[in-house]
C-alpha positions in Angstrom: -9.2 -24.9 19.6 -8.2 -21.6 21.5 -5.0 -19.8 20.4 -3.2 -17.9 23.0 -3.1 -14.1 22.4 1.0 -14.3 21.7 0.2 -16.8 19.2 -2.4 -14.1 17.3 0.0 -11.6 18.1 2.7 -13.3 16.3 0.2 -14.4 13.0 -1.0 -10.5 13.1 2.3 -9.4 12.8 3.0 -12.4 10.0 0.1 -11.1 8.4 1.6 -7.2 8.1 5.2 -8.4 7.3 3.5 -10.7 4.3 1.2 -8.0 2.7 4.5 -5.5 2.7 5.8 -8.6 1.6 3.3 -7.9 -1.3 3.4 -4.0 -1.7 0.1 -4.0 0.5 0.3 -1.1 3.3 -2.2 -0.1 5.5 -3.5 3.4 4.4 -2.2 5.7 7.1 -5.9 6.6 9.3 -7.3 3.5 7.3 -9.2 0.8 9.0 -6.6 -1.5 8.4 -4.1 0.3 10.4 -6.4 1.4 12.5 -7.9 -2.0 13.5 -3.9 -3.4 13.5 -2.9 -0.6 16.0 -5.9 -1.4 18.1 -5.5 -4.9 17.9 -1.6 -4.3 19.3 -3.1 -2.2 22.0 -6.1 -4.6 23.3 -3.3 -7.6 23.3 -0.7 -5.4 25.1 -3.6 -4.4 27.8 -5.0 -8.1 28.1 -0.6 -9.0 28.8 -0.3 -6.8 31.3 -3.6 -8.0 33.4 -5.3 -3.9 32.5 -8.6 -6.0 31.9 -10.8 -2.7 32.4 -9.1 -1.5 29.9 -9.8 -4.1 26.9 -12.6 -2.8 24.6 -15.0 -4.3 22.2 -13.4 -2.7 19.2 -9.8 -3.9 20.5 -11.1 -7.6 20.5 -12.8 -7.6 17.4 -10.1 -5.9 15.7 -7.7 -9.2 16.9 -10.3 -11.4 16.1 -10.9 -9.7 12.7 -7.2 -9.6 11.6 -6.5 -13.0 13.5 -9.5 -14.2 10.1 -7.9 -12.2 7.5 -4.5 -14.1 8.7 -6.0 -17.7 8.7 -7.9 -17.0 5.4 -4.7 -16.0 3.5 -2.5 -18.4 4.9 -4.8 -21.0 3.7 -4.6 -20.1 0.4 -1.8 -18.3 -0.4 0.5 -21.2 -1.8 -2.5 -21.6 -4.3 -1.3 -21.2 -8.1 -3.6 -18.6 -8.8 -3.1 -16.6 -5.4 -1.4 -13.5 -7.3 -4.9 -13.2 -9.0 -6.1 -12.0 -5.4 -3.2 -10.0 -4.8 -5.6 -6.6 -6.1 -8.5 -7.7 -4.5 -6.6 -7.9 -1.0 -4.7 -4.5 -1.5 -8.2 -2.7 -1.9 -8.9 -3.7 2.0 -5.7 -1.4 3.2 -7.7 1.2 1.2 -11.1 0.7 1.8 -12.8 3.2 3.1 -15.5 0.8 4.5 -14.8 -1.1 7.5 -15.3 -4.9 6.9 -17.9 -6.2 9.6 -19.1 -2.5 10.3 -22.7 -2.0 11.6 -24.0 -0.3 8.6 -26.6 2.9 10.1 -30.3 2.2 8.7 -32.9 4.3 8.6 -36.0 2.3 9.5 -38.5 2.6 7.4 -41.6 2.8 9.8 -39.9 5.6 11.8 -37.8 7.0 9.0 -34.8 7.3 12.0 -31.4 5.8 11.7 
């Protein structure tokens, strides 16, 4: 099933209103805000037809939050939800970006 970009809109901004919700605030430079902002942006650009404009990290920064939305909604009315409540405010702090290519440096060649 496709969901319309207004309808992801809408859930990312569901998303942000429920982790205030929850004393959970995006770090200001953090990933979290920073994928949120983009995420705003690429949606905005794709509205208003500026299709040379949308960028791979705008779209996986919807799609990324768009996850984060349907994983919490699903459980969230679970009894034991506020036992994750920690665990979720660490990703507004992370200082590792979640579904980051991670540099490597091969081992034959010793280069990243």
């Amino acid at each position: 099933m496709i969901t319309h970009y207004n309808d992801i809109k809408s859930d990312i901004e569901k998303l942000y209103m429920f982790l205030n919700s929850l004393n959970i605030s995006a770090s200001v430079r953090s990933h979290l805000e920073n994928d949120y902002l983009s995420a705003l942006d690429f949606i905005e650009k794709y509205k208003k037809g500026s299709h040379s404009q949308l960028t791979a990290k705008g779209r996986s920064s919807v799609g990324g939050l768009h996850e984060l939305y349907k994983w919490i909604w699903s459980v969230k009315s679970c009894p034991e939800f506020n036992k994750l409540i920690p665990h979720i405010g660490m990703l507004s702090e992370s200082a590792v970006k979640i579904n980051s290519q991670t540099p490597m440096i091969s081992p034959v060649t010793g280069k990243l």
